[in-house]
N, C-alpha and C positions, 0 to 999 in steps of 0.2 A: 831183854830179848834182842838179836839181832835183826831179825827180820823175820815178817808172816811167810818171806817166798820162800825159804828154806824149807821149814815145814810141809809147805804147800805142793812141795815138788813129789810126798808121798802118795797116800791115801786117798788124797782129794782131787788128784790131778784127774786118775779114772775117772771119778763121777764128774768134775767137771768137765770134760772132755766131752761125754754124752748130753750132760744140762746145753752147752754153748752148742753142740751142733742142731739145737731145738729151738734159736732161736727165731722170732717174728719180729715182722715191724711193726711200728707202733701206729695208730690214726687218730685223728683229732674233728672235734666238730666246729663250726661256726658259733659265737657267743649271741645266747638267746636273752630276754628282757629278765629282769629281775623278780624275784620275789621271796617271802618270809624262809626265814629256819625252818618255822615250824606247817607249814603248805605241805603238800602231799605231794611228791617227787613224781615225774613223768619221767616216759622212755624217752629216748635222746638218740634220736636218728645217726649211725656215721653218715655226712658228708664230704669229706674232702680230706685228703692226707699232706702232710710236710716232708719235703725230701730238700728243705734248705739246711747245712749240715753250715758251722763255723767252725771256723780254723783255729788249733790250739796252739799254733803256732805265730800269735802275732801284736805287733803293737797296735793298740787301740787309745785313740783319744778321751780323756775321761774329764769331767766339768775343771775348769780353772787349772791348777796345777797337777791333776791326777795324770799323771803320762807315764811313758815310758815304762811298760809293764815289762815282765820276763817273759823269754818269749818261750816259755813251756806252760803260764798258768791260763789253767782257763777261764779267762777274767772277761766281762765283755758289758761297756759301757753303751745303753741305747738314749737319747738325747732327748730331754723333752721338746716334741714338735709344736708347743705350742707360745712359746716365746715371740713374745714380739707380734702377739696376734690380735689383744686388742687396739683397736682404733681410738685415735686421740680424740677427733670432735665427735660429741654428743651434745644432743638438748642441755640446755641450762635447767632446768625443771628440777625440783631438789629430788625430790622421789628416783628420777634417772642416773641424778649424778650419784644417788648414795648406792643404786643397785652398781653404778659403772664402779664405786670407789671397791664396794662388796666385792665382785667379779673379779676389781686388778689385785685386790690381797688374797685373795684366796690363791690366784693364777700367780703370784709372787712365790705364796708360801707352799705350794708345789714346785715350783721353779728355783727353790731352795732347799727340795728333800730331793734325797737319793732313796729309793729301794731297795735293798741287797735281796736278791732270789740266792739261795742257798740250797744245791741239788741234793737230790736222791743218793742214793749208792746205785752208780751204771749210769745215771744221767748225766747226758749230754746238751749241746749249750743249745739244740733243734727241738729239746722236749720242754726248755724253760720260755721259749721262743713266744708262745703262747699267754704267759702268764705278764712276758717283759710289754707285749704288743697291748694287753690291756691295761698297764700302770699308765704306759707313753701315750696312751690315746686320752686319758687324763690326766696329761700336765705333766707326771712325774718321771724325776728321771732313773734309769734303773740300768743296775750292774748285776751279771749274771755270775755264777760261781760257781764249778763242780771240779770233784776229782776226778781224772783217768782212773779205769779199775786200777790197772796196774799198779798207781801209788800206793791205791789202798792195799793191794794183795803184799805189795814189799813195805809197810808202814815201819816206821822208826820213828822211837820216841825223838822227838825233833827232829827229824828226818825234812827229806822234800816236800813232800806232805805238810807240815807245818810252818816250813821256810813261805810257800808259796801262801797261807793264809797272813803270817808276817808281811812279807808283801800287801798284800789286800789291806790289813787292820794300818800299815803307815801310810798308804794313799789313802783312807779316808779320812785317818788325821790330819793331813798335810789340805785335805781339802775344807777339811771342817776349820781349821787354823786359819785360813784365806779370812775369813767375814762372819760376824755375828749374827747368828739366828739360824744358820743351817743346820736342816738335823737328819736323822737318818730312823729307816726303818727296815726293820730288818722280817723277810718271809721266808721260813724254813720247811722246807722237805723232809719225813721220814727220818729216823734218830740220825741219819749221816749228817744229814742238814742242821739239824736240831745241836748237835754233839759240835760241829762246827761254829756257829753260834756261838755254843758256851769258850770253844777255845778264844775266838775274836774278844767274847766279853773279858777276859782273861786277861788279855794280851794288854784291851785298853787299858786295866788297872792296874798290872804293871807300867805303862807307859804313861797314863796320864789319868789321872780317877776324873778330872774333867770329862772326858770324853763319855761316860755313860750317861751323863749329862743330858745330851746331843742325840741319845735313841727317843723318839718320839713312841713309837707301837715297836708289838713282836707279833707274827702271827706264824702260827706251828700249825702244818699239814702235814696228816699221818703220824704222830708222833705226841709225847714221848713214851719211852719205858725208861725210868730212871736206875735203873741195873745193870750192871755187865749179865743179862741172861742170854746164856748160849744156843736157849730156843730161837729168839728173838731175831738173834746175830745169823742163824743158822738159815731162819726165814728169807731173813734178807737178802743175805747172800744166794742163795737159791734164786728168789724172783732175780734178782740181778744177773745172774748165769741164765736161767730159762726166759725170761721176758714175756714175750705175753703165752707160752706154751705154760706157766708157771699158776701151779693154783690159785696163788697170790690175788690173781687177774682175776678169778672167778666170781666176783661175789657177784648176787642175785637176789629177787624176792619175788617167791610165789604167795597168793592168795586163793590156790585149788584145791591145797591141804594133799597134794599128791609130792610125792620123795619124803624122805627126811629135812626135817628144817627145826628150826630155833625158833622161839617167837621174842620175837623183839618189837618193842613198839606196836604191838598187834599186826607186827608183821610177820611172817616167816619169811627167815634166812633159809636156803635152801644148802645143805650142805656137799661141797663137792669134794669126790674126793681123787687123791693125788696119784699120778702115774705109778707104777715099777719104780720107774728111773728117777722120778723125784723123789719116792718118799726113800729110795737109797740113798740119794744124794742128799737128804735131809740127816737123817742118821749118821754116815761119815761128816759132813758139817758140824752136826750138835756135838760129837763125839771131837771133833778138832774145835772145838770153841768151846770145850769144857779146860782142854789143857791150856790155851793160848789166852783167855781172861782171866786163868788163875796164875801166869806166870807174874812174878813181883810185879816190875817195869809197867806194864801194861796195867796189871790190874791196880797201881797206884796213878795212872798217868790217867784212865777212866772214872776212877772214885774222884778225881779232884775237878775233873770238869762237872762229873753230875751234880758232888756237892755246890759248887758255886752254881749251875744251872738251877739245883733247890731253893738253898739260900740265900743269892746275894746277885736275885737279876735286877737289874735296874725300877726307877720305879714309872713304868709306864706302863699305859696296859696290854693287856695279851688275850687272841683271840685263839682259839683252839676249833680246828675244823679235822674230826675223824668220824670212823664210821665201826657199826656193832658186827659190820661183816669184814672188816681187816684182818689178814689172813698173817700177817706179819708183826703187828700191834695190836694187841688184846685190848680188848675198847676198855677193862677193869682198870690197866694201868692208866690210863691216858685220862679219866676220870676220878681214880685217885688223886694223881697228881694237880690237876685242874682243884680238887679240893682242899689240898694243901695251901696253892697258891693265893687261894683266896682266904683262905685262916689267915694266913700271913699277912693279908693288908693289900695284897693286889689287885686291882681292878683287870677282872678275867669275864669274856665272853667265851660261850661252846656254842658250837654247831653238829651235833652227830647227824650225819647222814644217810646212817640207818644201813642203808645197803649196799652203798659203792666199795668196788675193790682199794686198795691200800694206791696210794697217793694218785688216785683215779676219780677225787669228787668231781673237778672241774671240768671233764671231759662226760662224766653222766650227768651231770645236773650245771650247768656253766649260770643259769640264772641263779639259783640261786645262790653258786659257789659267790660269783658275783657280786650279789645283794648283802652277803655278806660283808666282803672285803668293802662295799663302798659304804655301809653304816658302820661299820667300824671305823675306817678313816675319817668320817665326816662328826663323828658323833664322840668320838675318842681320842685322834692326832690330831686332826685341821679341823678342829672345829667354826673356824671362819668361814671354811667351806660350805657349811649342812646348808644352809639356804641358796646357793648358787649355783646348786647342780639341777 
């Protein structure tokens, strides 16, 4: 295949046309205290919105040799603020000195991992902003990652699109190369994120089978479906043209036994349903995502990342955080898959969160999205960490 934009300039252009002029901004809340997976989720007040936007146009400094990026990828290095923060005199007292020795390795072996945030399909570097501000405020240092729609809509197998993750996979070589013991952890967004992922894991074992090495954790939000499904493909694209006017956003749970709902968890899902102008938009999408994942190029270029995404991730472990009201990712696959992974021999952690919209747990539930991601690093990457936080 030449390119999605070809296509794109038929059938789809009307409905997207009507999806994008639907669009909304996004809002985000303050991070609340932590608590279990399995706790009973609370409503989650909006207070306060982002309107910090970064530029996809720029060079950014990134740890040791990591520089000089292109200046179209959206690549965005935030610096652990915590360097250099412990103080050298303390009590001689052994008890102090072992907690002070505890504290400076742990604060090393943060000060030695990178994060990669790996976006959504449509996210931008102001909605990972969020997630970079809570690695950096403990310790770690974190590199933010997405594509413009645009590259996605004109994709080419090797295309720009893939030039620019090229990019990204040899600056973390080139930094992992620097000194021994650095490693890296990678958190993935929704299949874009995810599918991204698998091309970097790819890249490294072409280039260097060391480098898998070097991934410490994987944690996957919203995601996966390990299929080229056109539903899937169709969903997504949709929430990424409507944004939050998009069903996608909807999910909810009632306990009044009033609308239609699903019982999940002894909850009910309440079911909402989709505009005119979406569920058209959804039908022209499934109906162009039926031809364009069965065209050769693509649909061999898709089978070989999922396979290696199946078969042959690294061996570290993987936390999986979705929800049974995902309007975009059907909770069966992403539960499948999670069972696979551990027949296989992986050490895998889930999280369903029962009711939140599709890559929306952190912004309904941030304690316990939270409580997650920090028992999992402490108890599974840095395990030097777990007693010093």
């Amino acid at each position: 295949m030449a390119s999605f934009s070809g296509i794109l300039k038929r059938p789809v252009t009307v409905a997207a046309a009507v999806a994008i002029a639907a669009t909304a901004n996004l809002s985000y809340n303050h991070f609340t205290s932590s608590k279990s997976c399995n706790e009973p989720q609370k409503q989650v007040n909006k207070s306060w919105a982002f309107s910090t936007s970064l530029s996809t146009r720029v060079r950014v400094p990134l740890p040791n040799s990591i520089k000089d990026l292109a200046p179209t990828s959206n690549l965005y290095l935030t610096r652990n603020p915590l360097l250099n923060s412990l103080v050298s005199p303390i009590a001689s007292h052994p008890c102090l000195l072992a907690l002070h020795r505890s504290a400076a390795d742990c604060l090393l072996a943060k000060s030695r991992t990178v994060v990669v945030l790996l976006g959504w399909l449509g996210a931008k570097q102001k909605h990972l902003k969020r997630y970079a501000d809570w690695y950096t405020s403990r310790g770690y240092n974190v590199i933010t990652f997405t594509f413009p729609m645009n590259e996605i809509l004109s994709y080419q197998v090797g295309g720009k699109a893939e030039q620019h993750i090229d990019m990204l996979v040899n600056h973390l070589a080139e930094w992992l190369d620097e000194e021994h013991g650095k490693s890296l952890v990678f958190h993935t967004f929704s299949n874009t994120g995810w599918l991204t992922y698998g091309v970097v894991l790819e890249k490294f074992q072409n280039q260097d089978q060391s480098l898998m090495g070097n991934i410490r954790g994987c944690i996957v939000d919203s995601a996966p479906v390990a299929t080229p499904d056109p539903r899937v493909w169709a969903s997504g694209f949709s929430a990424a043209f409507l944004k939050k006017q998009s069903i996608a956003t909807k999910g909810s749970v009632s306990s009044n036994g009033s609308g239609v709902g699903v019982l999940v968890h002894n909850q009910t899902i309440m079911e909402s349903i989709p505009t005119v102008a979406e569920s058209a938009l959804l039908v022209v999408l499934e109906k162009f995502f039926e031809v364009v994942l069965n065209l050769p190029k693509v649909n061999r270029r898709l089978s070989d990342v999922m396979d290696l995404l199946s078969v042959e991730q690294p061996k570290c472990p993987q936390l999986y955080i979705y929800s049974s009201a995902d309007r975009v990712i059907p909770v069966e696959s992403v539960e499948s898959f999670i069972e696979k992974q551990r027949r296989a021999g992986h050490e895998v952690r889930a999280c369903n969160f029962v009711s939140t919209p599709h890559v929306d747990h952190y912004r309904n539930d941030p304690s316990r999205y939270t409580s997650q991601l920090t028992s999992f690093l402490e108890d599974c990457v840095l395990t030097c960490c777990k007693h010093t936080s």
